[in-house]
KELO-219353 format. One line per field, with one value per residue (C-alpha): residue in three letters; residue number from 0; x, y, z. Coordinates in steps of 0.02 Angstrom, whole numbers, plus 50000, padded with zeros to 5 digits. Each point is the difference from the previous one (the first is absolute). Layout:
N
ketor: [Ala, ...]
milo: [NUM, ...]
x: [X, ...]
y: [Y, ...]
z: [Z, ...]
end
This chain:
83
ketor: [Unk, Unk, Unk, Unk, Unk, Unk, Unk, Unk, Unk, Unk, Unk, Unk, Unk, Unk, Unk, Unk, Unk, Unk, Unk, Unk, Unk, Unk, Unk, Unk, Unk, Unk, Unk, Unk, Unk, Unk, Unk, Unk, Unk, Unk, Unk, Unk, Unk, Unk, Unk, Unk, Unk, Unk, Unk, Unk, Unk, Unk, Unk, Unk, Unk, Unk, Unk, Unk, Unk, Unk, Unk, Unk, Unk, Unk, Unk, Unk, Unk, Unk, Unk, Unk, Unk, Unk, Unk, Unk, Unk, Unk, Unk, Unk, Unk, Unk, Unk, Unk, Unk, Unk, Unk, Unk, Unk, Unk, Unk]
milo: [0, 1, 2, 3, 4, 5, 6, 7, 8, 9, 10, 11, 12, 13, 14, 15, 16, 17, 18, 19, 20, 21, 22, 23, 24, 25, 26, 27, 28, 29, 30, 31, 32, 33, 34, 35, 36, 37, 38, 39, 40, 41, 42, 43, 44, 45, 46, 47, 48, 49, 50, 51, 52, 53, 54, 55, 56, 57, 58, 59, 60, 61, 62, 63, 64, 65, 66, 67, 68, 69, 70, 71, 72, 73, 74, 75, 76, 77, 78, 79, 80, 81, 82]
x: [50071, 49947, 50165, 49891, 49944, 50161, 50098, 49865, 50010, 50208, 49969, 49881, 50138, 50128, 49895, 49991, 50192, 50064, 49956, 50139, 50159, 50124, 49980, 50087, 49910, 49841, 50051, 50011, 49842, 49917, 50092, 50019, 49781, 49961, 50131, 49904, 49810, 50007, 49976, 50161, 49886, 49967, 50156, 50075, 49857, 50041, 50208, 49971, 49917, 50154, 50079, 49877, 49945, 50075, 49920, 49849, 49977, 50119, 49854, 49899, 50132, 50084, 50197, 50006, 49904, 50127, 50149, 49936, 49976, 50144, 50122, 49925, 49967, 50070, 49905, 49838, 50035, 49907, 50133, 49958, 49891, 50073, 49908]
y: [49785, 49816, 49908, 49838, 50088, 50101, 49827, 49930, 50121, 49989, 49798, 50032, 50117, 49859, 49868, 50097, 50042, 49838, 49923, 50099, 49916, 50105, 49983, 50169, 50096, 49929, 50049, 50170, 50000, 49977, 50138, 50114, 49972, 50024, 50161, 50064, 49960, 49989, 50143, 50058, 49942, 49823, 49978, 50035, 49890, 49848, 50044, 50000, 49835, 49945, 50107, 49954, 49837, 49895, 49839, 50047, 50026, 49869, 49920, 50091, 50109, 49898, 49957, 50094, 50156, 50002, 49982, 50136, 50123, 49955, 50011, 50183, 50054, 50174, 50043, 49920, 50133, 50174, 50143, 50077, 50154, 50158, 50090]
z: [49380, 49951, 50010, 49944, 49840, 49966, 50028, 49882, 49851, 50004, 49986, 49852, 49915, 50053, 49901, 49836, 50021, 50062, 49832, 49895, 49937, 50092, 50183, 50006, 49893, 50090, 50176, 49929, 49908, 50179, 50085, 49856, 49991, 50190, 49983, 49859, 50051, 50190, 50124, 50088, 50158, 49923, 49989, 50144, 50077, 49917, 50018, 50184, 49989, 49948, 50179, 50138, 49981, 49857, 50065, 50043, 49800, 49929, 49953, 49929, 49869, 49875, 50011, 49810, 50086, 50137, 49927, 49859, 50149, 50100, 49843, 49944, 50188, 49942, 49850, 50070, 50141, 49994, 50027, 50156, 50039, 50058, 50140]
end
């Protein structure tokens, strides 16, 4: 998985969301949008960004993106698959 690209759509989804009134409401717009649209595997790619190296990306995601993921972790999280 592109962690560059994935990083690079949730910063586009960021930028549309970032521009609403209520900061609240907007954080949720982003995760309640990557929840909805993503892959479970998309999004446990760009969650573990967040896990494995946070630096090595703080560049590159936007402070709004991040604190939309790290704030709705849970929901953003696919449920697990039983084997």
């Amino acid at each position: 998985m592109d962690t560059e690209n994935l990083i690079d759509m949730a910063n586009r989804i960021g930028d549309f969301f970032d521009s609403m009134p209520d900061r609240e409401e907007a954080l949720a717009g982003v995760a309640d949008h990557i929840r909805r649209f993503w892959e479970p595997r998309m999004r446990r790619a760009l969650l573990a960004t967040l896990d494995d190296a946070p630096d090595a990306h703080a560049t590159a995601m936007s402070d709004f993106v991040r604190e939309a993921l790290l704030k709705h972790r849970e929901r953003l999280m696919p449920a697990a698959v039983a084997s």
